[in-house]
C-alpha positions as CSV (number, residue, x, y, z in Angstrom):
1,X,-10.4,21.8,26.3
2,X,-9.1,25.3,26.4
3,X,-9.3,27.4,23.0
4,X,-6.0,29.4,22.0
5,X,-4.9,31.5,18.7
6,X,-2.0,30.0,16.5
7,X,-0.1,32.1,14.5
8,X,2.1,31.7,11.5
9,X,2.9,31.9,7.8
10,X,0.8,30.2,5.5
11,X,1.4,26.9,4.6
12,X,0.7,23.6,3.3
13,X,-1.5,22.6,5.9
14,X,-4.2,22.9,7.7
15,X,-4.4,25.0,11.1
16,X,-6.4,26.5,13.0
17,X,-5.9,30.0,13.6
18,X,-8.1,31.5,10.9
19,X,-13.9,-9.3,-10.3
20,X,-17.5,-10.4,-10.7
21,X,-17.7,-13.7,-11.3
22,X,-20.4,-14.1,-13.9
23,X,-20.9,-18.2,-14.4
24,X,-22.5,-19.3,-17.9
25,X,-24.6,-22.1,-19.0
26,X,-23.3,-25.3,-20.4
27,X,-20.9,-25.8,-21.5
28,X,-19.5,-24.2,-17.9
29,X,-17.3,-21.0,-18.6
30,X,-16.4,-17.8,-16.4
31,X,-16.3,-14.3,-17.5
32,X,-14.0,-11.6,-15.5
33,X,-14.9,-8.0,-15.6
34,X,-11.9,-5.8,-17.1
35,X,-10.0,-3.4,-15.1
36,X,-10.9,-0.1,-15.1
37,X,-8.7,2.7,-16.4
38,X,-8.5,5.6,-13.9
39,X,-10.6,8.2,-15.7
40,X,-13.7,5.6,-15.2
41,X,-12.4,4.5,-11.7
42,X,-14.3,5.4,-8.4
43,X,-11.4,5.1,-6.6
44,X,-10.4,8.3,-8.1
45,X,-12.8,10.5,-10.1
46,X,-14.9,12.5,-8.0
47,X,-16.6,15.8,-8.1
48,X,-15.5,17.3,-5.2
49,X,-15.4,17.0,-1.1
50,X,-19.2,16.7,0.2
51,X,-20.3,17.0,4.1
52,X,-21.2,13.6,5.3
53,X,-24.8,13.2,5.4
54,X,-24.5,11.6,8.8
55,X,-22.1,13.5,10.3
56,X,-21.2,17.3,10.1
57,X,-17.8,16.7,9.0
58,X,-16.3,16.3,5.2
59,X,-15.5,12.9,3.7
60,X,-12.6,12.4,2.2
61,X,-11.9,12.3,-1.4
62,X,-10.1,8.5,-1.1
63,X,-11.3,5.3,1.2
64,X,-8.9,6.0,4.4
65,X,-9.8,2.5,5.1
66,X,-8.9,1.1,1.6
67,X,-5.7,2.6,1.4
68,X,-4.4,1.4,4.8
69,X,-5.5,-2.7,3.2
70,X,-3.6,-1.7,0.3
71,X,-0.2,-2.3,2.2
72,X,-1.4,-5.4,2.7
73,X,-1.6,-6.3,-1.2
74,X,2.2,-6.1,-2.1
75,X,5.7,-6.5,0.2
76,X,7.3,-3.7,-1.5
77,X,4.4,-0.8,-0.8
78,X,3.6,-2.8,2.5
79,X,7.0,-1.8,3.9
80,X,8.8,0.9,1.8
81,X,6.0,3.9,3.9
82,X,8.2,2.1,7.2
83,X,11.6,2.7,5.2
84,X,10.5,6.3,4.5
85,X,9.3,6.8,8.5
86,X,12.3,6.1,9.4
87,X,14.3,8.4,7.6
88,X,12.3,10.7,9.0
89,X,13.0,9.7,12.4
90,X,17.3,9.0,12.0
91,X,18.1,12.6,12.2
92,X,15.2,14.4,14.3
93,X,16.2,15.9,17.0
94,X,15.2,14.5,20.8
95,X,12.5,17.6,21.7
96,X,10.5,18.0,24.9
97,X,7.5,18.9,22.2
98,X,6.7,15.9,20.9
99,X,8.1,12.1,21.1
100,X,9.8,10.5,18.0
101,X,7.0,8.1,18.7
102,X,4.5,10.4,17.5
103,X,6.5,12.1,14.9
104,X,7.1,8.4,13.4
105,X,3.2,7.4,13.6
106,X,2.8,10.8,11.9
107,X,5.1,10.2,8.9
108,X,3.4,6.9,8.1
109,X,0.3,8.7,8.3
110,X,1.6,11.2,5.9
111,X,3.3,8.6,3.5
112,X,0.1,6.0,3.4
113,X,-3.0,8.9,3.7
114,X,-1.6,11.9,2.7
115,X,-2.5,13.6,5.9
116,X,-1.2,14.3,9.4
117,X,-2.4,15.3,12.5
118,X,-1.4,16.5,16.1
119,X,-3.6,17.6,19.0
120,X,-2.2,20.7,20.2
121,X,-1.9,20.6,24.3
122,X,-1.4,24.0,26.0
123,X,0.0,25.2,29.0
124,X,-1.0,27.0,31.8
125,X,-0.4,30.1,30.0
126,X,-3.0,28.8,27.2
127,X,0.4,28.6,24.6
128,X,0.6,25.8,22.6
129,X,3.2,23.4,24.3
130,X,3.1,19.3,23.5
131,X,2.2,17.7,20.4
132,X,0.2,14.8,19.8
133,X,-0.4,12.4,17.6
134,X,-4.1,11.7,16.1
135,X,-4.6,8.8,13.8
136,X,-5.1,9.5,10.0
137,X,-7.1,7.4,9.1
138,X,-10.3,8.6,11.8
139,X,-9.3,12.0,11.3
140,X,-12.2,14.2,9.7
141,X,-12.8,18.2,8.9
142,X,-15.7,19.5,10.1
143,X,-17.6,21.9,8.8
144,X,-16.3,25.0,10.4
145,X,-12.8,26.0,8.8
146,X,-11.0,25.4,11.9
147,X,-12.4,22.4,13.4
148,X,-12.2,18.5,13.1
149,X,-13.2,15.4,14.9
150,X,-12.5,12.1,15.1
151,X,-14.5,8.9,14.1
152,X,-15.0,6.5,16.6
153,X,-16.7,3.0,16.0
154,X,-19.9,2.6,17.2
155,X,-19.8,6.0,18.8
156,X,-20.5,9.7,18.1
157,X,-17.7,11.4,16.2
158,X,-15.3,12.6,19.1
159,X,-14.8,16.5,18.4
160,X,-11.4,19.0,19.0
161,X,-12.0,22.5,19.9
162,X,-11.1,25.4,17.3
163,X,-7.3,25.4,17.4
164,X,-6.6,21.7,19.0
165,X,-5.7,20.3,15.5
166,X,-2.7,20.7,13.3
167,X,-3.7,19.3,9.9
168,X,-0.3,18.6,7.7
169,X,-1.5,17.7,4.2
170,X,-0.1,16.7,0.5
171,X,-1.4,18.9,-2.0
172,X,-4.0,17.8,-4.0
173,X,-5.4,20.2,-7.2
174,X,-8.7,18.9,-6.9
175,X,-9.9,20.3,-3.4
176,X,-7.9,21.8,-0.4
177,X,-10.0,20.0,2.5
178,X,-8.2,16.9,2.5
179,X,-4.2,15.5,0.9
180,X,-4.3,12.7,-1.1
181,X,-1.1,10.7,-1.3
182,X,1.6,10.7,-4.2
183,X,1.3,6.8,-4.9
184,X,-2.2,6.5,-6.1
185,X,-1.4,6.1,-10.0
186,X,0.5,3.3,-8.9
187,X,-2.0,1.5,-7.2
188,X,-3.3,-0.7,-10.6
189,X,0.7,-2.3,-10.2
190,X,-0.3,-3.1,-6.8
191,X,-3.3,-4.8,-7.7
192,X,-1.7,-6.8,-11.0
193,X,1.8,-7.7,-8.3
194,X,-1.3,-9.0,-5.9
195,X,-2.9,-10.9,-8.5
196,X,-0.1,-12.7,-10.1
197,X,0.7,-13.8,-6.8
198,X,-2.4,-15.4,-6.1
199,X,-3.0,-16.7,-9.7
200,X,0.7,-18.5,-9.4
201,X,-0.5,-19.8,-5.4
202,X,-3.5,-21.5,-6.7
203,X,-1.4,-23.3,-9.7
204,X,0.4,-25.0,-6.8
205,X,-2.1,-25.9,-4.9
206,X,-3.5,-27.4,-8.0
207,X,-7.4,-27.6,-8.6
208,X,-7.8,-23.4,-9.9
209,X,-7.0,-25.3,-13.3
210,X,-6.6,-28.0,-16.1
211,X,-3.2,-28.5,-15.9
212,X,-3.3,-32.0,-18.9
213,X,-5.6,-34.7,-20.4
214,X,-5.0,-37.9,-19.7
215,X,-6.5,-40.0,-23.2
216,X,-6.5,-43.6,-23.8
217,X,-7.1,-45.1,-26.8
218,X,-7.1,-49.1,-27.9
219,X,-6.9,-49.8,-23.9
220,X,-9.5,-51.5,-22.9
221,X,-9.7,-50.9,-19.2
222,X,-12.5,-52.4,-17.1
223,X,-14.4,-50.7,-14.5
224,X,-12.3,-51.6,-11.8
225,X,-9.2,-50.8,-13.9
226,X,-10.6,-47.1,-14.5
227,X,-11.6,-46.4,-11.1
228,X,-8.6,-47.7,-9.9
229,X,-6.8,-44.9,-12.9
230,X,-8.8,-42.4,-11.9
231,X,-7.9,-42.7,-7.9
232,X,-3.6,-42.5,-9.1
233,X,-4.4,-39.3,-11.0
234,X,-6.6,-37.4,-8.7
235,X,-3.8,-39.1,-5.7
236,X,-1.2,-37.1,-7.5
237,X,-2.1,-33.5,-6.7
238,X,-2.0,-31.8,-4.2
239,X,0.5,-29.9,-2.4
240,X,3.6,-32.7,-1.4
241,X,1.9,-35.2,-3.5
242,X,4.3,-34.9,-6.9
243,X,4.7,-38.2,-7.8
244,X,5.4,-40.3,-11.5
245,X,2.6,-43.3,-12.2
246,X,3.8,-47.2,-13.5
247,X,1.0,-47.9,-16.2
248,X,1.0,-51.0,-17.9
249,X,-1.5,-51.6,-21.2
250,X,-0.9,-55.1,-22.3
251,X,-1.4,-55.6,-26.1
252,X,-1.3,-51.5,-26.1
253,X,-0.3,-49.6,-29.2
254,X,2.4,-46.2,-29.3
255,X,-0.2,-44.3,-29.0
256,X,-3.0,-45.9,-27.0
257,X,-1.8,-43.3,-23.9
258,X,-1.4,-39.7,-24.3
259,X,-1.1,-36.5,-22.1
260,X,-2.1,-33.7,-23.6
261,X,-0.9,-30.7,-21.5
262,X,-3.5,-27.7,-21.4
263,X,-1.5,-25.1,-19.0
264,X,1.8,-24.6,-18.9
265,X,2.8,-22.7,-15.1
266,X,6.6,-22.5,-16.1
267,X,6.6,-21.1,-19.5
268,X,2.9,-19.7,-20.4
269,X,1.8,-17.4,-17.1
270,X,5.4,-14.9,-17.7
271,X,4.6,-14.9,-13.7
272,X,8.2,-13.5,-13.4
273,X,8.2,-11.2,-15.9
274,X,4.6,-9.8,-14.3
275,X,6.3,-9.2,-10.7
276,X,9.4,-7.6,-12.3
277,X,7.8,-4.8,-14.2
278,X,5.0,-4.4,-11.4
279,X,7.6,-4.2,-8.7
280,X,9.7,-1.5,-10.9
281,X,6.7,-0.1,-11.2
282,X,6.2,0.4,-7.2
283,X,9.6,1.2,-6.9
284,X,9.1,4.3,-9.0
285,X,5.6,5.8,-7.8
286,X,7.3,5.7,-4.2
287,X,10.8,7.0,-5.8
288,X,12.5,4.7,-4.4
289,X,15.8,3.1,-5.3
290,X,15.7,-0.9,-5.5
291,X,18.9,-0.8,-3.5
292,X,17.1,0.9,-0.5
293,X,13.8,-1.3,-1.0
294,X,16.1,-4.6,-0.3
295,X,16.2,-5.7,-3.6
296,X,18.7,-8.5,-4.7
297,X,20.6,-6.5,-8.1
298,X,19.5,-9.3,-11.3
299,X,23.2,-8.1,-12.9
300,X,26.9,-8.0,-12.0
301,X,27.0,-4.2,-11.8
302,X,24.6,-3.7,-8.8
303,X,23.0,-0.8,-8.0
304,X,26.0,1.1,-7.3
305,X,27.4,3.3,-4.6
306,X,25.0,2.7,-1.8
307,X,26.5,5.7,-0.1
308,X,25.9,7.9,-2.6
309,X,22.5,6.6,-3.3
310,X,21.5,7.1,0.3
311,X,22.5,10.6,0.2
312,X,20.7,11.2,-3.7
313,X,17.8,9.7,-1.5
314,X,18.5,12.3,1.4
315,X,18.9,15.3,-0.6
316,X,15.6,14.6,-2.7
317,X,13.2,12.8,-0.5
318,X,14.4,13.0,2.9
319,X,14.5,16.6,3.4
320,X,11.5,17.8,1.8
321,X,9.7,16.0,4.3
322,X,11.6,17.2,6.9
323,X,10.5,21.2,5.9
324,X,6.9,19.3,5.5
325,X,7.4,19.2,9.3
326,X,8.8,21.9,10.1
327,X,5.6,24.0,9.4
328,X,4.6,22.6,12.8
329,X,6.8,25.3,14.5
330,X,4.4,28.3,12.8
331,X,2.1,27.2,15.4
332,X,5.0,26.7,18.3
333,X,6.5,29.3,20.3
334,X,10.0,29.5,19.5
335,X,11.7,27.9,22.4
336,X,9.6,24.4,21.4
337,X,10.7,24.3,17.8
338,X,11.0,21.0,16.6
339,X,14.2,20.4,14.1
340,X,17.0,18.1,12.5
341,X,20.1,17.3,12.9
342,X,22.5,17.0,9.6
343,X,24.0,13.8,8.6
344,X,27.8,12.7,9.0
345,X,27.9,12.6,5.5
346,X,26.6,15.9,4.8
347,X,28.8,17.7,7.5
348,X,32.2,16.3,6.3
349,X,31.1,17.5,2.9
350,X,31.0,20.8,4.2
């Protein structure tokens, strides 16, 4: 790997150049831990960036590897960073620098971690020429100001020569080693979207709960009578397996049967209610509109003029992270700028 100086403006990144379960005794009951609020979450409160104590590189301030299963949690944050990549990508220019490939993998990066990088591949003339992307979430700062490696399982951290890494990188008021991305006091909607899922999945596959009691009185069954009872209920659950029941108490009274519900999944869980305001929720720590998140509209109205919200979404999202990119060229020579075009829209404004 050959060494070779970078020069540029300062910028916002990086270079080179310079719920327990706790179960009681009888009767049986659960307890659940509460959430935690972020100013007592680990997720989030820390002290500062530290130097691995295996490693000479720093650690960074957030799990890389929790926030890449985060996507996983929620539909919305799973594929609104792929949205955002894109628009990226529609209007950057074809450049013999670097592939949209890369640029795209680099975006996500920058929407999910907070952080991009490129390996910097010189010519002949030792003048930084291609681009390259380098994963996110491996990516680690070394000790030294101008170096960083990258993490590879089961191996010795893989390291880059001083000036082989461009380091593109969120702001972050807390330390300037690592970005942190903009969506993290969003993340406790994630989780609460995630879990109101899961809590209405296991309703229908019924055994997570008591969902009536089935009480007899002035019937007198016989042993066989009650087994054969108990087989009809417990036959009746189960995913496909809805069915009503015949029951016939001869000599019974009004009252000799009763079901007394205990849970309630259509009325009592406000499971809609929870995924509405979690998803709004989502929709606004990404600043998205629900329009461009594919989003049925619940009213008559709509969203609106999708044109004009693409180009609100343009002029505020989209070309900020354009001029995030752009400080690639400070450590490009002129002639292998990277850039992008302007949209139809834009140009028959002008």
């Amino acid at each position: 790997m050959k060494k070779g100086s970078m020069k540029g403006k300062p910028g916002n990144f990086a270079r080179p150049a310079k719920p327990q379960r706790t179960q009681q005794s009888a009767p049986t009951a659960f307890s659940f831990g509460d959430p935690e609020s972020v100013l007592a979450s680990n997720i989030t409160d820390y002290l500062g960036i530290f130097v691995d104590p295996h490693g000479d590189y720093y650690t960074p301030p957030i799990s890389q590897a929790g926030l890449a299963k985060m996507l996983r949690a929620n539909g919305h944050h799973g594929t609104i960073p792929y949205f955002k990549r894109n628009m990226l990508c529609r209007w950057l220019k074809d450049s013999p620098t670097v592939t949209r490939h890369d640029i795209g993998k680099a975006a996500f990066d920058f929407e999910v971690f907070g952080n991009a990088y490129f390996k910097v591949v010189q010519n002949r003339f030792n003048q930084p020429w291609w681009l390259e992307h380098l994963p996110a979430m491996n990516m680690r700062r070394m000790k030294e100001r101008d170096r960083y490696c990258m993490l590879v399982p089961g191996k010795d951290p893989v390291p880059f020569a001083a000036g082989e890494v461009v380091h593109i990188k969120e702001y972050d008021p807390c330390q300037s080693i690592y970005g942190t991305p903009q969506y993290l006091g969003g993340m406790q909607s994630v989780l609460l979207n995630e879990d109101a899922t899961l809590f209405r999945r296991k309703y229908y596959l019924n055994g997570a709960h008591m969902g009536y009691v089935f009480y007899t009185a002035d019937a007198d069954f016989d042993k066989e009578e009650e087994d054969a009872l108990k087989e009809a209920v417990k036959g009746s659950k189960g995913v496909g397996n809805f069915r009503s029941m015949f029951l016939n108490v001869p000599g019974g009274k009004p009252d000799s049967v009763k079901i007394i519900p205990i849970g309630d999944v259509a009325t009592k869980d406000e499971f809609e209610r929870i995924k509405n305001i979690s998803r709004n929720d989502i929709l606004a720590m990404w600043r998205i509109n629900g329009a461009l998140a594919g989003i049925l509209p619940e009213t008559n109205g709509g969203f609106g003029d999708l044109d004009k919200i693409t180009r609100n979404n343009y002029e505020n999202e989209v070309v900020p992270r354009q001029q995030d990119f752009l400080q690639l060229n400070q450590v490009l020579p002129k002639q292998r700028h990277i850039g992008f075009s302007v949209p139809d829209f834009k140009e028959a404004v002008g």
